[in-house]
Backbone and ligand atoms as CSV (ligand in chain L), in Angstrom:
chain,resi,resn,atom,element,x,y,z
A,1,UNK,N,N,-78.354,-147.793,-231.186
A,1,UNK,CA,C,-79.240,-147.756,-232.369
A,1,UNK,C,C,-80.700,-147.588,-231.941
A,2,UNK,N,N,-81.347,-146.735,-232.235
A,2,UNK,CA,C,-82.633,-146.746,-232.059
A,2,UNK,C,C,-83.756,-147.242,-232.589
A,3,UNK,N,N,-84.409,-147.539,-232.119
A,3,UNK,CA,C,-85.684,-148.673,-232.700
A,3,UNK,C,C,-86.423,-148.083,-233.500
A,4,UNK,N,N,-87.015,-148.970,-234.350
A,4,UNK,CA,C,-88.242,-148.144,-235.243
A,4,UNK,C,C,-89.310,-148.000,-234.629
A,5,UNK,N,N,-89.684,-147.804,-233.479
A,5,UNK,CA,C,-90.870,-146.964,-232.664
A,5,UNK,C,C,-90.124,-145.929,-232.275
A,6,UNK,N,N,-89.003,-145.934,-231.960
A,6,UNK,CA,C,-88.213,-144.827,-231.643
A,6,UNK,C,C,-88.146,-143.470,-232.528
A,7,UNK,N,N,-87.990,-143.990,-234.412
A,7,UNK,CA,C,-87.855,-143.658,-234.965
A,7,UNK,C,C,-89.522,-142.737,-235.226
A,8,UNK,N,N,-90.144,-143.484,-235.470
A,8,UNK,CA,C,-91.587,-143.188,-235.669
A,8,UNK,C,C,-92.016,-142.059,-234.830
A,9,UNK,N,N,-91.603,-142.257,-232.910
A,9,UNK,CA,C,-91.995,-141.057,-232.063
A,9,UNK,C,C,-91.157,-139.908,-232.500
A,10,UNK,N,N,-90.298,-139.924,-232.754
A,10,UNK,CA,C,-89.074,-138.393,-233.592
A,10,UNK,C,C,-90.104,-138.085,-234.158
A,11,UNK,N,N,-90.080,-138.464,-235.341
A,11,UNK,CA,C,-91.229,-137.948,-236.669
A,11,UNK,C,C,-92.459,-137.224,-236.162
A,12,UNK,N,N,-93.354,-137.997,-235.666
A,12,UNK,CA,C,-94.311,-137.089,-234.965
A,12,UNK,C,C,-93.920,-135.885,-234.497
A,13,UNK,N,N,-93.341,-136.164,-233.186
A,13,UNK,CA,C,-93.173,-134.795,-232.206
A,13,UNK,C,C,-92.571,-133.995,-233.450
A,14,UNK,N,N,-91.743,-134.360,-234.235
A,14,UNK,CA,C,-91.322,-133.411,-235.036
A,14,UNK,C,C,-92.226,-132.421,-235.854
A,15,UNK,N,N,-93.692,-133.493,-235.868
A,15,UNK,CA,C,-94.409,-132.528,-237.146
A,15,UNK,C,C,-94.762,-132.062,-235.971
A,16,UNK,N,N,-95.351,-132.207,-235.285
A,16,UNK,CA,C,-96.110,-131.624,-233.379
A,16,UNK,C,C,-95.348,-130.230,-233.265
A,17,UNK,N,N,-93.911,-130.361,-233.153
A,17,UNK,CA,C,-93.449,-128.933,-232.568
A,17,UNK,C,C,-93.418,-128.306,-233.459
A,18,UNK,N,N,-93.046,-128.471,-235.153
A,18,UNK,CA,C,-93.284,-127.876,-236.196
A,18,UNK,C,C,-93.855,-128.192,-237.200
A,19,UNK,N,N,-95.242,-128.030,-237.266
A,19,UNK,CA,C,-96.202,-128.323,-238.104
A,19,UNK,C,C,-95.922,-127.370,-239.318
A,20,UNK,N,N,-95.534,-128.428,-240.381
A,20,UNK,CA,C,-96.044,-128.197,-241.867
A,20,UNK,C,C,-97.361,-127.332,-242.589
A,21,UNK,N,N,-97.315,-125.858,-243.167
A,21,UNK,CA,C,-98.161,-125.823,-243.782
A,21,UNK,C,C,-99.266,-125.309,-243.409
A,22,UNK,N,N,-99.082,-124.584,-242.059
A,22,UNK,CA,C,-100.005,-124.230,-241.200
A,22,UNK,C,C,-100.471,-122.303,-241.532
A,23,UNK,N,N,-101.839,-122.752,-241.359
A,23,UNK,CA,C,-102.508,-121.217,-241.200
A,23,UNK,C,C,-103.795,-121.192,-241.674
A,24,UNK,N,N,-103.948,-119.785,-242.736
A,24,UNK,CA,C,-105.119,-119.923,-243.483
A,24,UNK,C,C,-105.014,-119.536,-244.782
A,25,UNK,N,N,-105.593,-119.921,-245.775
A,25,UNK,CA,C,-106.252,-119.392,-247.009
A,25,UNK,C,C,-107.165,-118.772,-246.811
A,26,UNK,N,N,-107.291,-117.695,-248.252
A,26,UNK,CA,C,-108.354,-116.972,-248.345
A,26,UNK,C,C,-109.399,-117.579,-248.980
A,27,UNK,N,N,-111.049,-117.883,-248.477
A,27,UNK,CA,C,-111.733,-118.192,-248.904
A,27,UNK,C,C,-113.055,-117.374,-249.030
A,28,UNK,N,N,-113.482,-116.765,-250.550
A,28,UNK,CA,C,-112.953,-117.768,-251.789
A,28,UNK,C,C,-111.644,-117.461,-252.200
A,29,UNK,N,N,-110.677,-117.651,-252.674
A,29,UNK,CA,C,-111.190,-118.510,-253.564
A,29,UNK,C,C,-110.726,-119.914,-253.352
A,30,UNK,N,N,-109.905,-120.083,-251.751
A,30,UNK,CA,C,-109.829,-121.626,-251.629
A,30,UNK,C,C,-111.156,-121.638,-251.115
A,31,UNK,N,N,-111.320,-122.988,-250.343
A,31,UNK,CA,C,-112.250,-123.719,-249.659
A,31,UNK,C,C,-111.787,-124.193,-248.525
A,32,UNK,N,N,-112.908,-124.273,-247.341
A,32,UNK,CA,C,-112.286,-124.669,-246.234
A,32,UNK,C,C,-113.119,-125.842,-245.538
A,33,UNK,N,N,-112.733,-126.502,-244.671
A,33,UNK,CA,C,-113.891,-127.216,-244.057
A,33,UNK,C,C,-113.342,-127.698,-242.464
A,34,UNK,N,N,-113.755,-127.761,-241.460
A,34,UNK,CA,C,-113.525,-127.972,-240.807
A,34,UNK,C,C,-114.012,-129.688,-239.791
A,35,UNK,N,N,-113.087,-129.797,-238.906
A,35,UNK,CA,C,-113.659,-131.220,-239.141
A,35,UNK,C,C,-113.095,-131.307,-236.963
A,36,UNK,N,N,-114.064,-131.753,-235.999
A,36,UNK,CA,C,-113.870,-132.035,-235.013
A,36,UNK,C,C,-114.260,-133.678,-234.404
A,37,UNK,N,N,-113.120,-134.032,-233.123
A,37,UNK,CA,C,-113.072,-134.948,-232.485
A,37,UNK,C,C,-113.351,-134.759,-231.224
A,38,UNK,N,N,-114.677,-134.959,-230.695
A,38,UNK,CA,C,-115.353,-134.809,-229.661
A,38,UNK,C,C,-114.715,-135.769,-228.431
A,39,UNK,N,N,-114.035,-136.893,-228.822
A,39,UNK,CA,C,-113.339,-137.929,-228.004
A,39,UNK,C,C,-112.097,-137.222,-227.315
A,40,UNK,N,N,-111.329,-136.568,-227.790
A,40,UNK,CA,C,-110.349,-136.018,-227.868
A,40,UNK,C,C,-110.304,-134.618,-227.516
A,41,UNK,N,N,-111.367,-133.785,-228.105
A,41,UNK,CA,C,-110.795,-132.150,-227.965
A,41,UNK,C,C,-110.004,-131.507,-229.173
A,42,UNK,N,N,-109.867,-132.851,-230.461
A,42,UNK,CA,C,-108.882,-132.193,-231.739
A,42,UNK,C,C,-109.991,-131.253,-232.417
A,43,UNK,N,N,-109.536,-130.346,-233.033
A,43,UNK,CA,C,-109.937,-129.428,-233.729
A,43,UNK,C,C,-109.222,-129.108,-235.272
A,44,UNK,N,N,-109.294,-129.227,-236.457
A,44,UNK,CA,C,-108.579,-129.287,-237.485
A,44,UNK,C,C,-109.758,-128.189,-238.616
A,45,UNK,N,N,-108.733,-127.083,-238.879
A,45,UNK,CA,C,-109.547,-126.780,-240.213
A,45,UNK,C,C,-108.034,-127.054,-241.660
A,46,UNK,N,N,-109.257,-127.249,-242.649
A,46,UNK,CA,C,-108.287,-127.400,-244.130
A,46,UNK,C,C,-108.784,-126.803,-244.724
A,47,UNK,N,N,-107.900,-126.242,-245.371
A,47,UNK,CA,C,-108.026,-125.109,-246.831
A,47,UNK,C,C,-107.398,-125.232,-247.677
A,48,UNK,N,N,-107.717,-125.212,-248.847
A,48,UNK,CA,C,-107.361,-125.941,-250.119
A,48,UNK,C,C,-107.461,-125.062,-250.942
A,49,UNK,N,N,-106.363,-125.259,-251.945
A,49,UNK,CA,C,-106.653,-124.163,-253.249
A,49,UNK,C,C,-106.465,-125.091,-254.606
A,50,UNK,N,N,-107.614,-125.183,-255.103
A,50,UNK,CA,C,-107.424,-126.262,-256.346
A,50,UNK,C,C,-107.057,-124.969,-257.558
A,51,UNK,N,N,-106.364,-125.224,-258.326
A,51,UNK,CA,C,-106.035,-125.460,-259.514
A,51,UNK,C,C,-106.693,-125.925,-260.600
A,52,UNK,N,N,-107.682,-125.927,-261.179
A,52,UNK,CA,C,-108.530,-127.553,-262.419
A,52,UNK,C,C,-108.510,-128.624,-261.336
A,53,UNK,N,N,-107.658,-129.408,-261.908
A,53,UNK,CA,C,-107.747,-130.507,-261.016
A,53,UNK,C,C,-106.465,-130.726,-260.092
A,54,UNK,N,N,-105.873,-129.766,-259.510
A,54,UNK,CA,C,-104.491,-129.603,-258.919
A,54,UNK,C,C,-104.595,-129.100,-257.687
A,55,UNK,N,N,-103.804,-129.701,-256.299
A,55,UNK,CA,C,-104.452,-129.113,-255.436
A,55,UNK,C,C,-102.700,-128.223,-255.382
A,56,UNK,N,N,-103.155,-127.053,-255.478
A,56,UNK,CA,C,-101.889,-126.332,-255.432
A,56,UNK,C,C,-101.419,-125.386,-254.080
A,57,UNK,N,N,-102.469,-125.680,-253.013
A,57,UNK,CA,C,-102.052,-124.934,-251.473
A,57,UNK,C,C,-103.115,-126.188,-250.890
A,58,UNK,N,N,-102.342,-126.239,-249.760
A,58,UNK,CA,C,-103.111,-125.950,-248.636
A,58,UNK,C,C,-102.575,-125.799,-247.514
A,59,UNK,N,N,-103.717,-125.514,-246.010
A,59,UNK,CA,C,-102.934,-124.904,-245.165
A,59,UNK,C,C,-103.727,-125.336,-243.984
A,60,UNK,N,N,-103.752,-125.542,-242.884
A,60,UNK,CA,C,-104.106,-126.295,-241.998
A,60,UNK,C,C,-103.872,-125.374,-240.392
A,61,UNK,N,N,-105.245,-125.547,-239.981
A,61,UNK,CA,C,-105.233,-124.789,-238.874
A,61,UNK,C,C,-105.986,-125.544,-237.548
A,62,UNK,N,N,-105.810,-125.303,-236.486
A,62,UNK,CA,C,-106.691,-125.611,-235.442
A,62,UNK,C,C,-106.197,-126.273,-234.268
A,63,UNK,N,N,-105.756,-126.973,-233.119
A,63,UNK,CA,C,-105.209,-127.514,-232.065
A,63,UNK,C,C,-105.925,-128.985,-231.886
A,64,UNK,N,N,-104.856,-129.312,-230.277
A,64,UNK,CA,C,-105.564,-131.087,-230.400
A,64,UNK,C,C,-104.177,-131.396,-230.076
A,65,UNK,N,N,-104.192,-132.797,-229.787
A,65,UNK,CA,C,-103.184,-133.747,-229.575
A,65,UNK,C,C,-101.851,-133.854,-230.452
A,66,UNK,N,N,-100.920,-134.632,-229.773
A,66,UNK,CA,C,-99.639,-134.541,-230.889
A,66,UNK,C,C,-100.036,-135.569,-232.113
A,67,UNK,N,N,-100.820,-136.262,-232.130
A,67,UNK,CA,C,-101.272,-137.569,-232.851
A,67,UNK,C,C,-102.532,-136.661,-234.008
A,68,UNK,N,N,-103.315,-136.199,-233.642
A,68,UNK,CA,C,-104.342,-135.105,-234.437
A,68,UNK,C,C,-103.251,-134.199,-235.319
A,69,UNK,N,N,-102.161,-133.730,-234.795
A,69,UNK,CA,C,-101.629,-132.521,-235.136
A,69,UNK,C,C,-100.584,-132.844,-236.205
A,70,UNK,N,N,-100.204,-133.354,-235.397
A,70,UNK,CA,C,-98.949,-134.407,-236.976
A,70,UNK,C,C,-99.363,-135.228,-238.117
A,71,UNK,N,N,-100.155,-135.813,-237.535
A,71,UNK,CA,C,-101.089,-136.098,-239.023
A,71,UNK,C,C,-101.748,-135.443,-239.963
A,72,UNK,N,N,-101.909,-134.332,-239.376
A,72,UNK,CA,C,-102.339,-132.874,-240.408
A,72,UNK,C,C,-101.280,-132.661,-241.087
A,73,UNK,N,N,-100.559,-131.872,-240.172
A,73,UNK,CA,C,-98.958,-131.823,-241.117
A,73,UNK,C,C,-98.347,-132.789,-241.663
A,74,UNK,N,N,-98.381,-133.925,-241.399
A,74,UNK,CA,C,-98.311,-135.165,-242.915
A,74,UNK,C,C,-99.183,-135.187,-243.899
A,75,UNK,N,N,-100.490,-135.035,-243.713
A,75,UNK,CA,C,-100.995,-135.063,-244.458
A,75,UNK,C,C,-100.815,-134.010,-245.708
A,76,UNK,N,N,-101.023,-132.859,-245.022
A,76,UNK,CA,C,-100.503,-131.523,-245.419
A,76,UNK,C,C,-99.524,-131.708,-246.500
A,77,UNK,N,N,-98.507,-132.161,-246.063
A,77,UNK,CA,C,-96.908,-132.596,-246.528
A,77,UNK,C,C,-97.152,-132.860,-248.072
A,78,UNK,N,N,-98.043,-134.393,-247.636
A,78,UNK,CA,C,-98.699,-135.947,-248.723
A,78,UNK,C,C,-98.839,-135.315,-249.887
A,79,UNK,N,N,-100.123,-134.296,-249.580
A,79,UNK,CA,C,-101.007,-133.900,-250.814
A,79,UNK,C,C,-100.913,-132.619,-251.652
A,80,UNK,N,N,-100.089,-132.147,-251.030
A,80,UNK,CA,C,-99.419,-130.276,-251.447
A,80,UNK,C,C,-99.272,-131.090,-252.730
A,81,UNK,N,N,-99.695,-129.946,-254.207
A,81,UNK,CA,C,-99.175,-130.220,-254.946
A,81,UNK,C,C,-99.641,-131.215,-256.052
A,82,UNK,N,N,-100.483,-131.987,-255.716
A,82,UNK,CA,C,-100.796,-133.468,-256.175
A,82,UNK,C,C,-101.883,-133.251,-257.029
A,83,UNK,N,N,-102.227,-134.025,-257.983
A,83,UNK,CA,C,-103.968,-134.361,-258.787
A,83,UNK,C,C,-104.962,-134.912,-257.585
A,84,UNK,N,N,-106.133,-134.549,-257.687
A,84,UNK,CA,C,-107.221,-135.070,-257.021
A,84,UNK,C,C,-107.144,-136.541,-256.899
A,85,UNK,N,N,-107.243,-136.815,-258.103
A,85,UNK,CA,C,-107.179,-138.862,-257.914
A,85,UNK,C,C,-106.153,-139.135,-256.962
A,86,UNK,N,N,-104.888,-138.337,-257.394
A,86,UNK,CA,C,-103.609,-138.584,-256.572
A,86,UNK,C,C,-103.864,-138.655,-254.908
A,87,UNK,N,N,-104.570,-137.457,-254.547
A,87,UNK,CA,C,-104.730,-137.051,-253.195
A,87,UNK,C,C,-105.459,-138.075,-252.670
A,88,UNK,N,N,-107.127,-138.012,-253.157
A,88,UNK,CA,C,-107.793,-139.553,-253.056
A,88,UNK,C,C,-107.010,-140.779,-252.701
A,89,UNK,N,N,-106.273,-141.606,-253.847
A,89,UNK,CA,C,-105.369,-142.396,-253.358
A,89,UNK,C,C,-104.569,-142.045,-252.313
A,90,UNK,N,N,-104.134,-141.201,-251.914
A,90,UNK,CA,C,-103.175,-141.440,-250.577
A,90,UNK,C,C,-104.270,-141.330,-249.293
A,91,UNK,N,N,-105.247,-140.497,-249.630
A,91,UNK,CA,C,-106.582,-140.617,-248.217
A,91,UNK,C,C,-106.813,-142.163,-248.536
A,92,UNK,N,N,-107.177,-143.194,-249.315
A,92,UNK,CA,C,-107.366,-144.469,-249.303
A,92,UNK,C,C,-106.206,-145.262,-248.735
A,93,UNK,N,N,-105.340,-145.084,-248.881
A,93,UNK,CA,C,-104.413,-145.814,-248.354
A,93,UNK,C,C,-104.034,-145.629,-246.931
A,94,UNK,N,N,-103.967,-143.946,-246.689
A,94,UNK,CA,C,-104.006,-144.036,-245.221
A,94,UNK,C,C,-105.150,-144.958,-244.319
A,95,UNK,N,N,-106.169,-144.620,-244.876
A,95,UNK,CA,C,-106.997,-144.972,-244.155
A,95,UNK,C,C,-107.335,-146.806,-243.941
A,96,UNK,N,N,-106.599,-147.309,-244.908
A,96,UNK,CA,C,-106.332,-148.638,-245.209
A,96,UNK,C,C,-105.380,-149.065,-243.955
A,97,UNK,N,N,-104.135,-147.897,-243.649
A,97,UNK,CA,C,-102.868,-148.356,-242.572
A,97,UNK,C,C,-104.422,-148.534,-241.201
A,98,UNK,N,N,-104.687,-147.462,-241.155
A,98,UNK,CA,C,-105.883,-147.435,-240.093
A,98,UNK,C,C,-106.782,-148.238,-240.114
A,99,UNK,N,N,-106.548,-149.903,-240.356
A,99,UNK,CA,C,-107.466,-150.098,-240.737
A,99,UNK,C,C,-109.004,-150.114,-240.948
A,100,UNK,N,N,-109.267,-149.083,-242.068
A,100,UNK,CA,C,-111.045,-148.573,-242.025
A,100,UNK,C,C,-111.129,-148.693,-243.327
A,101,UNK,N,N,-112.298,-149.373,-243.491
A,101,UNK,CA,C,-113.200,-149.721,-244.288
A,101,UNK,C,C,-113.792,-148.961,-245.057
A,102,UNK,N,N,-113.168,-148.641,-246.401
A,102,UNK,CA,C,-113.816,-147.327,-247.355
A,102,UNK,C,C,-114.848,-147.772,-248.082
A,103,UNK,N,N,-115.267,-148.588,-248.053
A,103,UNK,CA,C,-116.210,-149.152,-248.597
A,103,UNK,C,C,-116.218,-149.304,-250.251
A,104,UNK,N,N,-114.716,-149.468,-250.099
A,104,UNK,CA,C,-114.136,-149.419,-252.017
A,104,UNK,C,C,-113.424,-150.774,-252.450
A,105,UNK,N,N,-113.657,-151.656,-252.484
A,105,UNK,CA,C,-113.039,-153.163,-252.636
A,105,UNK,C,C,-112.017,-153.402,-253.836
A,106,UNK,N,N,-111.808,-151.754,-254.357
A,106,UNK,CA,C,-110.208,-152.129,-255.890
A,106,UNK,C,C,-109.141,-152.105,-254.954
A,107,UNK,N,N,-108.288,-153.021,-255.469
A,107,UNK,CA,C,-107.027,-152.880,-254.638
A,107,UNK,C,C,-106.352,-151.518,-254.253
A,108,UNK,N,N,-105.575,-151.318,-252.989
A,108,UNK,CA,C,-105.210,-150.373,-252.474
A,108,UNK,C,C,-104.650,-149.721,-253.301
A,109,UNK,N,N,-104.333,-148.323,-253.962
A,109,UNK,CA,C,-103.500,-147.901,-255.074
A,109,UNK,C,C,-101.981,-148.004,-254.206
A,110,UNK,N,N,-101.145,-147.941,-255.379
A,110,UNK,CA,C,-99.229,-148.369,-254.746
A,110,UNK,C,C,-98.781,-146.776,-254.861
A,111,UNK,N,N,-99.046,-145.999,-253.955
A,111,UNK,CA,C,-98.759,-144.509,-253.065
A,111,UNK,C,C,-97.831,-144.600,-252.192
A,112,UNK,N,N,-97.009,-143.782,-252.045
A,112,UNK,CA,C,-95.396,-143.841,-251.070
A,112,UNK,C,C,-96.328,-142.775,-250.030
A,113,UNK,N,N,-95.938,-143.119,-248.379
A,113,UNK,CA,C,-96.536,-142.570,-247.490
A,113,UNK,C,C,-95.498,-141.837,-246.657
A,114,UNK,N,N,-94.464,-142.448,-246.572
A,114,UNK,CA,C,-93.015,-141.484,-246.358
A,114,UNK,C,C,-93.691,-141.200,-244.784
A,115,UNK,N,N,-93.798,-139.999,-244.776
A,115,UNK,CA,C,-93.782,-139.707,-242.741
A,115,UNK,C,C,-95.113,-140.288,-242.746
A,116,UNK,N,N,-95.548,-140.189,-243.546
A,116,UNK,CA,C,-97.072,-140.829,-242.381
A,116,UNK,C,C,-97.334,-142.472,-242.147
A,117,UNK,N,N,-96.477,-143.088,-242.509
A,117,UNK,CA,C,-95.838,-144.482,-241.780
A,117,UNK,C,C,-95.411,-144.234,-240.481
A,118,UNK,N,N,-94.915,-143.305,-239.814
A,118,UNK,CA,C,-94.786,-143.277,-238.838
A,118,UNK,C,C,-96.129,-143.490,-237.780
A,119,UNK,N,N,-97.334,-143.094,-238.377
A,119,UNK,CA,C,-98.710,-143.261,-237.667
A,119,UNK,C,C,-99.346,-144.785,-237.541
A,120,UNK,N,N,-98.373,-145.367,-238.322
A,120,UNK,CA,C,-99.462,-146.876,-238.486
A,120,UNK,C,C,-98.908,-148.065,-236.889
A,121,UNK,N,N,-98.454,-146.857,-236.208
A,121,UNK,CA,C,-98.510,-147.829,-234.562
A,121,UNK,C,C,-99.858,-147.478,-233.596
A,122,UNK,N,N,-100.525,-146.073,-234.648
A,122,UNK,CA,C,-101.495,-145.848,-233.933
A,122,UNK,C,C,-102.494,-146.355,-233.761
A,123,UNK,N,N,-102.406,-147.349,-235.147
A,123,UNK,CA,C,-103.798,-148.612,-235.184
A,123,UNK,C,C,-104.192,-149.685,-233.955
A,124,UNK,N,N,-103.113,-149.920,-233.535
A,124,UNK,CA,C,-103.438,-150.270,-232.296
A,124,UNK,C,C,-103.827,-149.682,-230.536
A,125,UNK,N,N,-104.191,-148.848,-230.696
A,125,UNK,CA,C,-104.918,-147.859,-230.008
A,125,UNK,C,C,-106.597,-147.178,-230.602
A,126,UNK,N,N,-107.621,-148.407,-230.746
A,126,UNK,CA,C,-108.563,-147.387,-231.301
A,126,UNK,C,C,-108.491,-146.370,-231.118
A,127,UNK,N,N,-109.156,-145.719,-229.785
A,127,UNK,CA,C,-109.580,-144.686,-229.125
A,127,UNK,C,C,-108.576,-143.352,-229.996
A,128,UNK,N,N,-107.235,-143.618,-230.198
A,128,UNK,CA,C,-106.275,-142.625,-231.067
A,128,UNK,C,C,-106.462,-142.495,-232.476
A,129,UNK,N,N,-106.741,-143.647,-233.203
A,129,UNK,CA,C,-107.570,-143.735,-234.469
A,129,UNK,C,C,-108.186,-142.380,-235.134
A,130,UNK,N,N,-109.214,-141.745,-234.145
A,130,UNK,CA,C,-109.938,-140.745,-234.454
A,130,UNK,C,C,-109.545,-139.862,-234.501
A,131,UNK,N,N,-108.105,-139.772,-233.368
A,131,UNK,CA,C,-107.199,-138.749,-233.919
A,131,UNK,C,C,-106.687,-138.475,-234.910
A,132,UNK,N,N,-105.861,-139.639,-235.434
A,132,UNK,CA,C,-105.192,-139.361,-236.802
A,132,UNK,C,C,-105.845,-139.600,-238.053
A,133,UNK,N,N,-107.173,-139.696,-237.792
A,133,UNK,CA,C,-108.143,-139.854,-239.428
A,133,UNK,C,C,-108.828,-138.290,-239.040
A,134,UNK,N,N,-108.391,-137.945,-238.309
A,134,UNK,CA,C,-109.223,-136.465,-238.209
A,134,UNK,C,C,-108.993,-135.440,-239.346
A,135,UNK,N,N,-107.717,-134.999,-239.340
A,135,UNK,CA,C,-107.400,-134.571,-240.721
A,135,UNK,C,C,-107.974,-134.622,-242.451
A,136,UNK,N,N,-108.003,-136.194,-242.302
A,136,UNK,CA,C,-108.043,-136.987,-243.622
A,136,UNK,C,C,-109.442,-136.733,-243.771
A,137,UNK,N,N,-110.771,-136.735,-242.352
A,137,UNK,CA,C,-111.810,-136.956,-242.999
A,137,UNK,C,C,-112.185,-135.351,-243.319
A,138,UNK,N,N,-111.687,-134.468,-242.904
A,138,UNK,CA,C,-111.697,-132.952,-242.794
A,138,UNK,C,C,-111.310,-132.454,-244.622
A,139,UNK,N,N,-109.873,-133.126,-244.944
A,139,UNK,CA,C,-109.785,-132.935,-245.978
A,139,UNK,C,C,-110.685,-133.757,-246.734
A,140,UNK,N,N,-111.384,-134.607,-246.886
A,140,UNK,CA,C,-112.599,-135.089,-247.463
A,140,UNK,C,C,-113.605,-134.748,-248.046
A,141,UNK,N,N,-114.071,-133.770,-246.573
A,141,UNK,CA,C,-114.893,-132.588,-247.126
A,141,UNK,C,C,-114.566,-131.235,-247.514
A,142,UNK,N,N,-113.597,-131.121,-247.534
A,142,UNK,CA,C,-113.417,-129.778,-248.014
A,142,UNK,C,C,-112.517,-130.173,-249.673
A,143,UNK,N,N,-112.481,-130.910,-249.535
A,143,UNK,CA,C,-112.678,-131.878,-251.405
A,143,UNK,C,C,-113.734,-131.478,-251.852
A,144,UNK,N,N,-115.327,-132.124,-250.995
A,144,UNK,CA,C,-116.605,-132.376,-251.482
A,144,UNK,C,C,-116.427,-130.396,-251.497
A,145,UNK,N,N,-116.384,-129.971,-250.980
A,145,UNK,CA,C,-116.462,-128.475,-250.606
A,145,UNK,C,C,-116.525,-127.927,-252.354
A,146,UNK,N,N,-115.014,-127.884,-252.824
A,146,UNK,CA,C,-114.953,-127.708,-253.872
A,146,UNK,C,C,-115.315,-128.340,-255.286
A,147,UNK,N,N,-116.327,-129.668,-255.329
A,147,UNK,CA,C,-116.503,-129.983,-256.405
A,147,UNK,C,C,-116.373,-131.312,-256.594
A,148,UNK,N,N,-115.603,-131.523,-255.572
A,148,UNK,CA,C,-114.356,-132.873,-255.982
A,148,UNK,C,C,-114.395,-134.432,-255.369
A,149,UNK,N,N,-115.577,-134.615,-254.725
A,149,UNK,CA,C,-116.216,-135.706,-253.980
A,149,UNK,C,C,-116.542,-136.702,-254.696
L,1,ZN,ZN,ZN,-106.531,-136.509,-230.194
């Protein structure tokens, strides 16, 4: 039987060798933003195609670690599809597993995280931290990009 760290390293390498969702949009009329980890060497761009208030693509490009890279493609995964508030709430909550300080004191919203539970062993590794919020803060701004900050 394999352990649930066991379980957790599958998942990763899994998004690692096949990343979710990957490439580019055309911008305009998505938006893109790019977002780097100087600690590391990760590199992440996001591109987003809103809808009104719907994020109805996105697509994720750039290299970096298996920990940077899979968390894109979870993330990727998370928010395909979703309302802005929706997306928001799951960037709050991730960033809650990580524990970091959003500087928002309402209770955590109740969001299903599905593969990206697999990342919350990374909290104990600062220094990796920056890896897997790399994504999240990338898609952040390329939120603010379009309107939506
Ligand atoms: Zn990294």
């Amino acid at each position: 039987m394999p352990g649930l760290e066991d379980l957790y390293r599958e998942i990763i390498l899994d998004h690692y060798k096949s990343p979710r969702n990957r490439g580019e949009l055309a911008t305009p009329p998505a938006v893109s933003a790019q977002g780097h980890n100087p600690l590391c060497g990760d590199e992440i761009t996001v591109y987003l195609q809103l809808d009104g208030n719907t994020v109805t693509d996105i697509k994720v490009g750039g290299s970096g670690c298996s920990i940077s890279q899979s968390s894109a493609s979870m993330m990727s995964q998370a928010v395909k599809g979703k309302s802005v508030d929706d997306v928001k709430a799951i960037v709050r909550r991730f960033k809650g597993m990580m524990s970091i300080d959003t500087e928002d004191d309402s209770p955590l919203p109740d969001v299903k995280l599905g593969d990206l539970e697999a990342l919350q062993g990374v909290v104990k590794f600062p220094v990796r931290i920056k890896c897997a919020t790399l994504a999240w803060n990338t898609l952040t701004e390329a939120l603010a990009e379009a309107g939506q900050s």
